[in-house]
C-alpha positions in Angstrom: -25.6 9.1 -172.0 -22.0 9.8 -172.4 -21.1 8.9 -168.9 -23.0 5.4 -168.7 -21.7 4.4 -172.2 -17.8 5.7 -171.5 -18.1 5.8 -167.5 -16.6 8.6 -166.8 -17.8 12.5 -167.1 -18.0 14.1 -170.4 -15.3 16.8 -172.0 -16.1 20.5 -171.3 -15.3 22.6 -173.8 -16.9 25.2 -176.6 -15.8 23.4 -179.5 -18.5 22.1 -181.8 -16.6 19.1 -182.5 -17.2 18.6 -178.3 -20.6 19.8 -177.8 -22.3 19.7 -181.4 -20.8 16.8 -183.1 -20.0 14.5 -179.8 -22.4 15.3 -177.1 -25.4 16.1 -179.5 -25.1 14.1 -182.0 -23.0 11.0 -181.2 -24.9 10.5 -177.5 -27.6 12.6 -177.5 -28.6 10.9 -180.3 -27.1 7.8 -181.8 -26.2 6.0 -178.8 -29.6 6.7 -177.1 -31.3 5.4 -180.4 -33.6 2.4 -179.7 -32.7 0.2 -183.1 -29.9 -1.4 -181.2 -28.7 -2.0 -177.7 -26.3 -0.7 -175.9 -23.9 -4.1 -176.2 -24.8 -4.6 -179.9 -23.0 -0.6 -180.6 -20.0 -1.5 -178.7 -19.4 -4.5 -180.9 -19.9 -1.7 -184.2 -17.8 0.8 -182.3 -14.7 -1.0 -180.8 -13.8 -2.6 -184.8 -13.4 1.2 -186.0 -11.9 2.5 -183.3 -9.4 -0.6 -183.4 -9.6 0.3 -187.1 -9.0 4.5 -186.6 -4.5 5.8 -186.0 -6.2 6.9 -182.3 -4.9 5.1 -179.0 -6.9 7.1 -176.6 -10.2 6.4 -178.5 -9.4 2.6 -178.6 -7.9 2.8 -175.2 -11.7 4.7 -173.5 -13.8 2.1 -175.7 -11.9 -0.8 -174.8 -12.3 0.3 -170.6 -15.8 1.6 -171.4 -16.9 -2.1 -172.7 -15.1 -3.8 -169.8 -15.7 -1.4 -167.2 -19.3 -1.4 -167.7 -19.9 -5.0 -167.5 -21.2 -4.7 -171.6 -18.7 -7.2 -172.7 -16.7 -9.7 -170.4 -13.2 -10.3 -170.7 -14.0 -13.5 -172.7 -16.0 -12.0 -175.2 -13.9 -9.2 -175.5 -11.2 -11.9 -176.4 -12.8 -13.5 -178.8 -14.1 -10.1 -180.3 -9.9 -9.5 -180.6 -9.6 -13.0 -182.6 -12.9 -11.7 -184.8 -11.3 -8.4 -185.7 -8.1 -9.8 -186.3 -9.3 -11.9 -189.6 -11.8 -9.5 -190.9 -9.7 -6.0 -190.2 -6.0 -7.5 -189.9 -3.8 -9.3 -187.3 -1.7 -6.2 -187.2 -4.4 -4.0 -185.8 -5.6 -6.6 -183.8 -2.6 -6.8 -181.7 -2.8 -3.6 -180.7 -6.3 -3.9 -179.8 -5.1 -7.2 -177.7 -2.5 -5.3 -176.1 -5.0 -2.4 -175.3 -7.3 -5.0 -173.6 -5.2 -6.7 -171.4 -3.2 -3.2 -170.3 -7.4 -2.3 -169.8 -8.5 -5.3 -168.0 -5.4 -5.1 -165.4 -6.6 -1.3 -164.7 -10.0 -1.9 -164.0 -8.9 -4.6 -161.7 -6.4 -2.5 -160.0 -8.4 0.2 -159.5 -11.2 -2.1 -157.9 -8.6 -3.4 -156.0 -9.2 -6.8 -157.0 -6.2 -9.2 -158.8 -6.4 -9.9 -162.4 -8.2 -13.4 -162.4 -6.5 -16.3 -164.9 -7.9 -16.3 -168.1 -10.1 -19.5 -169.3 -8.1 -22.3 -170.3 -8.0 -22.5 -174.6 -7.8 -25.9 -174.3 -9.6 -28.4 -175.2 -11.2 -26.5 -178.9 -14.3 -27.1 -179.3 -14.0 -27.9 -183.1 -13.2 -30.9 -184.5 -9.2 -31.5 -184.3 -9.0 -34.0 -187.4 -8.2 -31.7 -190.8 -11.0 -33.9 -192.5 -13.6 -33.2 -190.0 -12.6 -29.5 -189.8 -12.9 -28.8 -193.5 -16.6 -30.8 -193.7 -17.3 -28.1 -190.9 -15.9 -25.4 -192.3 -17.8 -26.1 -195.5 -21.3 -26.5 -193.4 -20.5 -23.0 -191.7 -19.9 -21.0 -194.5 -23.2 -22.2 -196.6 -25.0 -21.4 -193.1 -23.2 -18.2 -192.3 -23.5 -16.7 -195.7 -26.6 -18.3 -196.6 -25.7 -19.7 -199.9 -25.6 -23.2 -201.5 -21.8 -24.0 -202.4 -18.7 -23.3 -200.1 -15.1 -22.3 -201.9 -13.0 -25.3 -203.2 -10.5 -26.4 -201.1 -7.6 -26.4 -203.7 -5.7 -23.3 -202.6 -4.2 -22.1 -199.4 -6.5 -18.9 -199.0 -9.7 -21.0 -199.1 -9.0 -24.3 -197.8 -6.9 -23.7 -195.2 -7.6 -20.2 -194.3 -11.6 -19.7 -195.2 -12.6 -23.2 -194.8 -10.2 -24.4 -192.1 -9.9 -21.7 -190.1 -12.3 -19.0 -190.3 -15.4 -21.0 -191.0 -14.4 -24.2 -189.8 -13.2 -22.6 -186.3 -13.6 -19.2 -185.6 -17.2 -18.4 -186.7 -17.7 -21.7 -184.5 -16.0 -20.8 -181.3 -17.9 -19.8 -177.8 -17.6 -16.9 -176.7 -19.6 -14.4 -178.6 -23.0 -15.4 -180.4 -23.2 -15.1 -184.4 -25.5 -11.8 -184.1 -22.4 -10.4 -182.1 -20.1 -11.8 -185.0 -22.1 -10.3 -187.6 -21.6 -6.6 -186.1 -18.1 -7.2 -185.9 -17.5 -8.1 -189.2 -20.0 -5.3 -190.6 -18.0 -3.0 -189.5 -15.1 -4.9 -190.6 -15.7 -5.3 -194.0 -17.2 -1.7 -194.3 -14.1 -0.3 -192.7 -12.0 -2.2 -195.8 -14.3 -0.9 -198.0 -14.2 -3.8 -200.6 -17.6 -4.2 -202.3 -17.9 -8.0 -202.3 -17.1 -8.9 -198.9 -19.8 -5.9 -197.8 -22.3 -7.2 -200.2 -21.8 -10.8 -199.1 -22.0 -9.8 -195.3 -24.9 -7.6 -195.4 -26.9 -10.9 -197.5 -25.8 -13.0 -195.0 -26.7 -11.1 -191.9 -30.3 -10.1 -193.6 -30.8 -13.2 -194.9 -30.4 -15.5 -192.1 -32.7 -12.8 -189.4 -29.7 -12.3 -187.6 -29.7 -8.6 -188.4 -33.7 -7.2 -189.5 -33.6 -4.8 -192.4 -34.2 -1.8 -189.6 -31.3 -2.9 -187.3 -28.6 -2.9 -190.4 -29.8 1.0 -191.0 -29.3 1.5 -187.4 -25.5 -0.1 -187.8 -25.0 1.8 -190.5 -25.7 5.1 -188.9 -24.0 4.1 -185.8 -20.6 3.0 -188.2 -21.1 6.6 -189.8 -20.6 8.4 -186.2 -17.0 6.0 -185.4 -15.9 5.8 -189.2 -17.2 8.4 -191.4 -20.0 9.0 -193.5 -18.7 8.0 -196.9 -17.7 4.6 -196.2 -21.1 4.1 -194.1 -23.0 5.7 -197.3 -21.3 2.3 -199.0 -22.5 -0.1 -196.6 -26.2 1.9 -196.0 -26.3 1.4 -199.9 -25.5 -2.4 -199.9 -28.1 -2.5 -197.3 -30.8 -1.3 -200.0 -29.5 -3.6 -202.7 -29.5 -6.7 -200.3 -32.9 -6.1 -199.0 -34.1 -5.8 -203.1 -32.2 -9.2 -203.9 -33.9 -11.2 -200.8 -37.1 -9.7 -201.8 -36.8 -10.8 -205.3 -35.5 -14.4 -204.2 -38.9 -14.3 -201.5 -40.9 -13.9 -204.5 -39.0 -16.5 -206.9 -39.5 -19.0 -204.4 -43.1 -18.3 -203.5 -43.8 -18.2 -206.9 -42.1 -21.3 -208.1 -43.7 -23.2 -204.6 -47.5 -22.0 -206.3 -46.5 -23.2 -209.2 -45.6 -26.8 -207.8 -47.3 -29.7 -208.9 -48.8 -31.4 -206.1 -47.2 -35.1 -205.6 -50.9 -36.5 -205.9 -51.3 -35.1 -208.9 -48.1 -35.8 -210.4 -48.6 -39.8 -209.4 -52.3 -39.8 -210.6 
């Protein structure tokens, strides 16, 4: 399992952190779990180890995704842009940096020449601010499943939330919303911020992006590339999310039986 995921031979050595904790545990088990695919733990994995002070970890993840045909270069682009907003621009250039030194390698070691990357232009999105903001406002009700999007009378969440993130980036080809969703799990679980992960998790339960038993497996996977303590965080938002939804199920069923039929109500 190690060398299809990373595509290149295992370490040999006696250390438990090698054969115990890495081979054992990490491949043996997590990455040969069946609660996720192959592609949906690279998109868990390559935000921490973007996240983690490691270059060689983010460098092997980053040629492991391409190399194996998981990601494309595209997606792999966009995944850049998606880490950069929800685990920070600084970090993300690095990662950036990381995938184009990567992508040049495989090709050179193919012996194939680095193809041009897709044209940005033209966005998809609307262009007039107007447009974009009524967008913005439509994606981030969908996205996070609730009623009201943030005002637009301050920088943060106008232009930034509603303009940019929600009214762009969420909306941009390139990666599907599941995909988003794993990136910015581990994002927000990385940052450790309770309402962003308690928001996230809702969302992604919520809409049936994520089922209840696919979230336990990104949590567990999360643990293996960013500790246990911060994935005990987001395993426990997990629980309280899948409580609130099944108390909102039963509210609404409850208040839909207690509905007065139209007929009756115009009798």
């Amino acid at each position: 399992m190690f060398t299809e995921v990373m595509t290149y031979a295992p370490p040999d050595g006696p250390a438990p952190a090698v054969t115990d904790g890495l081979i054992d545990l990490v491949f043996a088990d997590i990455w040969s779990r069946p609660g996720l695919s192959r592609r949906d733990r690279r998109f868990v994995t390559l935000p921490c180890v973007a996240a983690a002070d490691d270059e060689a970890s983010l460098v092997d993840h980053v040629h492991a995704a391409l190399n194996s045909d998981d990601i494309g270069i595209t997606e792999m682009r966009e995944a850049v842009l998606h880490f950069a907003v929800y685990g920070g621009w600084p970090n993300a250039s690095r990662l950036n940096a990381v995938v184009n030194e990567q992508w040049a390698r495989i090709h050179r070691e193919r012996g194939l020449a680095v193809p041009a990357p897709e044209p940005l232009l033209p966005l998809t999105t609307a262009s007039k601010p107007e447009l974009r903001l009524e967008g913005g406002e439509r994606a981030f009700r969908e996205i996070n499943c609730l009623p009201d999007a943030p005002s637009r009378d301050n920088p943060y969440s106008g232009a930034g939330i509603l303009n940019f993130v929600f009214g762009e980036m969420w909306l941009r080809p390139g990666l599907s919303r599941r995909e988003r969703r794993l990136i910015t799990l581990a994002c927000v679980a990385i940052q450790g911020a309770s309402m962003p992960i308690d928001a996230h998790v809702y969302g992604a339960l919520r809409s049936g992006d994520v089922s209840c038993d696919e979230m336990d497996e990104v949590a567990l996977h999360f643990a293996a590339y960013y500790g246990w303590p911060k994935a005990s965080r987001l395993s426990q938002a997990t629980s309280e999310q899948k409580r609130r939804i099944t108390r909102e199920s039963g509210a609404l069923a409850a208040a839909q039986d207690n509905a007065v039929p139209r007929s009756q109500a115009t009798a």
